[in-house]
N, C-alpha and C positions, 0 to 999 in steps of 0.2 A: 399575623402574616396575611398579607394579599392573598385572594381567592385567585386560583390557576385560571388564566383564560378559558380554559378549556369547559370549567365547569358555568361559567357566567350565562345570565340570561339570553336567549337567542337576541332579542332587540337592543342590546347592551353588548353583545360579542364582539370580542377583534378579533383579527387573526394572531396567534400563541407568537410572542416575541422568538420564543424556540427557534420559528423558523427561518427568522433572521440569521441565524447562524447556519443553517443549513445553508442556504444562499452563500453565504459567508464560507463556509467549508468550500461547497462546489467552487468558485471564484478560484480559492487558491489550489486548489487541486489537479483546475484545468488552466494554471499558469505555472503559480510554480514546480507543482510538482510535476507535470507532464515535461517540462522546461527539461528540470535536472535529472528526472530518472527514466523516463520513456525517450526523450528527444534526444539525449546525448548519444542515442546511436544513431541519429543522421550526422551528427559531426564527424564520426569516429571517422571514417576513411579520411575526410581532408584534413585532420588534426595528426593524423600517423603519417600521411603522404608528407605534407608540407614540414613536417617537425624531422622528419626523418626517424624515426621511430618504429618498433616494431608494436601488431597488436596486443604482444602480453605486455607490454611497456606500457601503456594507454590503458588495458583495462586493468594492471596493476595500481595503477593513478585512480582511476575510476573507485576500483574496492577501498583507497583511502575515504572516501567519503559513507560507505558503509558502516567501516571501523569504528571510524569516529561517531556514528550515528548512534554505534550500539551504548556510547558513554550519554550522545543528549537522551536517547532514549529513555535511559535509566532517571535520571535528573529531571525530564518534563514526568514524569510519574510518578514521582515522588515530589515537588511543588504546585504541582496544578492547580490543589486545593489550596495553594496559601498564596499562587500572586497570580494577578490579576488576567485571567485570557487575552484580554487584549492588547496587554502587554507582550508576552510571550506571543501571541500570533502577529503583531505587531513588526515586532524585531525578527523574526521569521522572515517577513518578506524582504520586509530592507533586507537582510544579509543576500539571503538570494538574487536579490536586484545586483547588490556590489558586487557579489561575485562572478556573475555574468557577464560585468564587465570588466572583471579583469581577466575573463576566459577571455576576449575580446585582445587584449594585450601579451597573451601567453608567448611565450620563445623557445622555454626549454621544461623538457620532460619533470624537472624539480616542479617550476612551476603550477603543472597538471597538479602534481600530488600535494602542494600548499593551496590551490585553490577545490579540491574535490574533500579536503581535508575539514577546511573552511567551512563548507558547503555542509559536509556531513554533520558538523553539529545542528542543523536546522532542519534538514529538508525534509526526514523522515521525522524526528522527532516533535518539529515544530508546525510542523503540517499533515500528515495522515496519524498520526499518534493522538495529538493533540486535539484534531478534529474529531479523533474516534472517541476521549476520553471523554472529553467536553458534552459533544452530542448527547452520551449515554448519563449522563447528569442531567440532561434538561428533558429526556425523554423516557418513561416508563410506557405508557401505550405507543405503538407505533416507533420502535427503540431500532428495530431492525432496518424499517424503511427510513427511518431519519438518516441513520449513520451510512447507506447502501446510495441515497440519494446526493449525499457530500460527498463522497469519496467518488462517485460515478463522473465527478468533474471532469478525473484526469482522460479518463473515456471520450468524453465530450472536447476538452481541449485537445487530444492527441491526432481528433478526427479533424479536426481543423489546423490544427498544427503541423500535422506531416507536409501536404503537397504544399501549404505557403511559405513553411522553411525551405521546401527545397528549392522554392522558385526565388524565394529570397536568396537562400545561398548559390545559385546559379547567376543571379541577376548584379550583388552586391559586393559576393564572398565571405567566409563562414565567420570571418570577425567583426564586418560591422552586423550580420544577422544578431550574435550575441550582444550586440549593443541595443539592437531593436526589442530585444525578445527583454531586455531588464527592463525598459523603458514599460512595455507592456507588461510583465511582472507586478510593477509598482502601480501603475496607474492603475488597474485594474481591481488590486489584490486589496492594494494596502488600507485606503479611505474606510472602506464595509469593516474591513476587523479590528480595524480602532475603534470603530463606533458599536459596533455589538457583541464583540466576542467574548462577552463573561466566561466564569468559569462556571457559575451554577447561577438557575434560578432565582436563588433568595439572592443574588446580587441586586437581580433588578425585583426583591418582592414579588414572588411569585413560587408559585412550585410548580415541579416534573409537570410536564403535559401528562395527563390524565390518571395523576395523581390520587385523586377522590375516588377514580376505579381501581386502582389497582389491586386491591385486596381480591376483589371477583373477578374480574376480566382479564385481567393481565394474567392470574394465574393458570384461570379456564383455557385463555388463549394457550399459554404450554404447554396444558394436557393435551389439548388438541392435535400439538403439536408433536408429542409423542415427551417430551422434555421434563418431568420432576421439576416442580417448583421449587427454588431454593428458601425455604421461609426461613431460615435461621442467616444468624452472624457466621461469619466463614471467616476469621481471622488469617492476615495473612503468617500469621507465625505458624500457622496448620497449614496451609497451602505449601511453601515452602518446603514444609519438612516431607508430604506426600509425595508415594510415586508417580500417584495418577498425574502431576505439575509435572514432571520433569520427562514422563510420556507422551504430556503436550508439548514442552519444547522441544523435545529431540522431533516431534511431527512438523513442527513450523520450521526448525533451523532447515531440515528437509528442504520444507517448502522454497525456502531463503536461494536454496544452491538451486535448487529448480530456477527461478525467478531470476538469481543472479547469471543463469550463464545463458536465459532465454534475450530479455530483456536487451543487455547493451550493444550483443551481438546478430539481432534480430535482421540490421540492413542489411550489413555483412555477408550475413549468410545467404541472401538472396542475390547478391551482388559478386563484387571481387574488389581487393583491397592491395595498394603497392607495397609489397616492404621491403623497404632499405633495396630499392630501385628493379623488384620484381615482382612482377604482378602474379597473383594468385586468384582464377575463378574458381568461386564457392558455388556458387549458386547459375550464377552466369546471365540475369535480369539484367535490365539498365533501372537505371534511381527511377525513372519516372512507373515502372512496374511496382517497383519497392514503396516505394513511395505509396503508391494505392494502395496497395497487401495493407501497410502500415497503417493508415487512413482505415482503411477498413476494419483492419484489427480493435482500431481505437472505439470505432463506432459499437461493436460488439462488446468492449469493455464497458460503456458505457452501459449499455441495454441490461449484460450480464452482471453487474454490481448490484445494479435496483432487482432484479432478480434475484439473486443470490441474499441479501437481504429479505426479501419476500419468502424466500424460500425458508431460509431460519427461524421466520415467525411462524410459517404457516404449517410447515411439515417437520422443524425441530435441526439441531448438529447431528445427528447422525445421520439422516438424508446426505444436510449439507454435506459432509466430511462425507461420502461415498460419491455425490454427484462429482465434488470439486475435483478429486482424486482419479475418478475416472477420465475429467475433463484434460489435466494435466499430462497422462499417459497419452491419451487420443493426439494430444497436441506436440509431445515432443515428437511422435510417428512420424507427423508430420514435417517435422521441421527437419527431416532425415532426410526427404524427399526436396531437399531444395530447388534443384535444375530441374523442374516436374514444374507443370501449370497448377495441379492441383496442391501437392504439398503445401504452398504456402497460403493457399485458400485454408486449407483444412485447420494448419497451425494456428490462423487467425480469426477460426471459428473458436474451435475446444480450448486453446491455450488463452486466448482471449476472456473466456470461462474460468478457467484452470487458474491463472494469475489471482483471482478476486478472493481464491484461499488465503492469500498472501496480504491482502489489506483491508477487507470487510470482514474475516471470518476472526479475527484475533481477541477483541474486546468481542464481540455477539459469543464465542465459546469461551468467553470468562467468565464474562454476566451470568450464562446461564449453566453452568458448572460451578460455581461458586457463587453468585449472587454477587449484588452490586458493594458489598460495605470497603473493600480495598479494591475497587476493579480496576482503579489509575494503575495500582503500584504491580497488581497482576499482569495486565495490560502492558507496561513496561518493558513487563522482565520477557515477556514472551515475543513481542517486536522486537527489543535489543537483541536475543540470543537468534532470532531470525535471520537479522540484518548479518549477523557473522558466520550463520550459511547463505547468505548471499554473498557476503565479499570472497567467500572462499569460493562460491559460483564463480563469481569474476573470474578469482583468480587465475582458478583451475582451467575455466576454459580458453583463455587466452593464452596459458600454458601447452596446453594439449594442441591447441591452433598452431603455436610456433613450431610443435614437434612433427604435426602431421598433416599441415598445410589444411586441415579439413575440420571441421566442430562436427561431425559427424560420428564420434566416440565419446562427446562431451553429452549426445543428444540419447546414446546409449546410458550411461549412465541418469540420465532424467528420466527416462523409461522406465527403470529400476529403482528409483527412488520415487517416482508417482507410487509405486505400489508400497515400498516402505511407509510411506507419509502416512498410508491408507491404514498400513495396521496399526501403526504407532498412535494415531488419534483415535481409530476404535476403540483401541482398550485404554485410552485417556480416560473419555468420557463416563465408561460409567463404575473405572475408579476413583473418579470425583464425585460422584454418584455417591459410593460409599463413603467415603468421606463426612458427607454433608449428611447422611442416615447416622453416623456417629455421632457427629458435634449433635443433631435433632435430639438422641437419643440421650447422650449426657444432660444439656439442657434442660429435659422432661424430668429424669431423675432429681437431677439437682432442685 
């Protein structure tokens, strides 16, 4: 096998192909997925006004592409290792692109729910799953900030994507915007992840970035970090079957319904929405305020990803899982206080933070709770079963919206499950802990 870039002579070094896919991650991150899952709440009022539609109708349509997501999920974690990345991130975007465009054509409420349905086999799976899997294949040193630095796209796209949708959809209207937004989806996304997206390494002859150290370094870095090196096999037929796994999902589904009723209804709530020809102030902003919060919010998504990454290397999950957790409480507070100047400041600090539980933290508290030898198929199971506390987010809150004109009891209940998330992933981790002190311990005997 090909010697790792990383180990090669200074006068003979390139820069780690690895990084190519970072690049490659970021791109689609801050298209597609900023597109389909942060931007879909600037359409939400003129999609429910002009359709005639109520908002639990819309974000019922909306949690169809969660649903679905939690089936690609499942399915990109268990093929990763057998076909090709750049396949799979490939057709990723193209779908994305098509469905964009036929958001662009929509008429009737069915519709929503066949194109969000669409959608959902790709968007989560083929892009923030697939990037997280991938990444943590070609990166043993530096595992956290690789994966913290690709997913920080959507961060980065969402900050430039709020105010020029909105000017676009003031300027064009909200369906040729979605025409504009596939056109950039594709151009952008698609060319890089054909051309570098392997799935591992030894695709292109090579191994993990700093492979040669990892025995010393990568370990030391954990201790450091407070974190038990995982040096054993961690099958997932033991994973499965422990409680400490099903401690962590029931902490991420949490996080899901956190995420899913922050996220779609984010304008919204700073705004006011027509339904079925009456209007309702939430928040009581005009778009162009919202629009900024939003902007803003993204810019701190982006900052707080590469942080949050950083932060799992360098001070360990149980930092992370207490920072994140508190971030998420701070944030729903906030989003309580919508018609307030500061509220949606505040929202778009901490939840901005808070959210990065939900798509950096899932594979990094695999890896290092179980070690890397099944981390796709672990990774999977805890992003799918995520994604169906988020579509039940959706659901729930566009529910409770219809009943009480207000997401002001939806933000209640987010407050209450920040602090759930927080105990459920505590005592996750260091019943994986034990876990992996057994299989060590059999091993030795054996």
């Amino acid at each position: 096998m090909a010697p790792s870039a990383s180990n090669l002579p200074s006068s003979t070094r390139r820069p780690y192909f690895g990084w190519w896919l970072v690049v490659s991650g970021f791109l689609i991150m801050g298209t597609c997925y900023t597109t389909m899952v942060s931007g879909m709440s600037l359409f939400q009022p003129h999609i429910v006004e002009d359709l005639g539609i109520t908002v639990g109708t819309y974000n019922m349509a909306n949690s169809m592409s969660t649903l679905v997501s939690i089936i690609g999920s499942l399915v990109i974690g268990n093929v990763v290792d057998r076909v090709d990345g750049r396949i799979l991130g490939g057709l990723s975007v193209a779908i994305t692109a098509a469905a964009l465009i036929g958001f662009a054509y929509v008429g009737a409420a069915w519709q929503l729910f066949l194109l969000f349905a669409i959608d959902g086999l790709v968007i989560v799976a083929g892009t923030r799953l697939l990037i997280s899997i991938v990444l943590t294949n070609w990166f043993t040193l530096k595992q956290g900030l690789a994966v913290a630095v690709a997913l920080s796209g959507s961060g980065f796209g969402g900050a430039i994507f709020s105010p020029a949708v909105s000017s676009l959809i003031a300027a064009v209207g909200w369906r040729a915007s979605f025409m504009v937004l596939a056109a950039v989806c594709f151009i952008i996304a698609f060319p890089i992840t054909v051309a570098v997206f392997y799935s591992r390494p030894a695709d292109k002859g090579l191994e993990p970035y700093g492979a040669a150290e990892a025995a010393g370094a990568a370990a030391a870095s954990e201790k450091r970090a407070g974190d038990v090196p995982v040096d054993v096999e961690v099958p997932w037929t033991h994973v499965w079957r422990h409680p400490s796994f099903w401690l962590m999902v029931a902490g991420f589904m949490v996080m899901g319904v956190i995420n899913g009723a922050a996220i779609p209804n984010s304008i919204t709530n700073m705004t006011s929405v027509t339904v079925e020809g009456q209007k309702i102030v939430t928040g009581g902003h005009d778009m162009v305020y919202a629009s900024s919060i939003y902007s803003f919010n993204m810019i701190v998504v982006l900052v707080s990803k590469i942080a949050t990454g950083w932060m799992y290397d360098r001070f360990g999950v149980r930092t992370g899982i207490i920072v994140g957790s508190a971030a998420c409480l701070i944030g729903s507070v906030g989003l309580c206080f919508a018609g307030t100047m500061w509220g949606p400041v505040v929202s778009a600090i901490f939840f901005g933070f808070g959210t990065c539980m939900g798509t950096v933290a899932p594979s990094l508290v695999a890896v290092r709770c179980y070690g890397a030898k099944d981390v796709g198929r672990i990774t999977g199971w805890l992003t799918s079963l995520e994604m169906l506390g988020y579509a039940f987010g959706t659901m729930l809150s566009g529910s409770l919206f219809d009943a009480f004109h207000s997401f002001v009891p939806m933000w209640m209940i987010n407050i209450a499950g920040s602090v759930l998330m927080l105990v459920l992933l505590l005592a996750a981790a260091p019943a994986a802990r034990a876990l992996v002190d057994k299989i060590r311990h059999e091993t030795q005997v054996a």
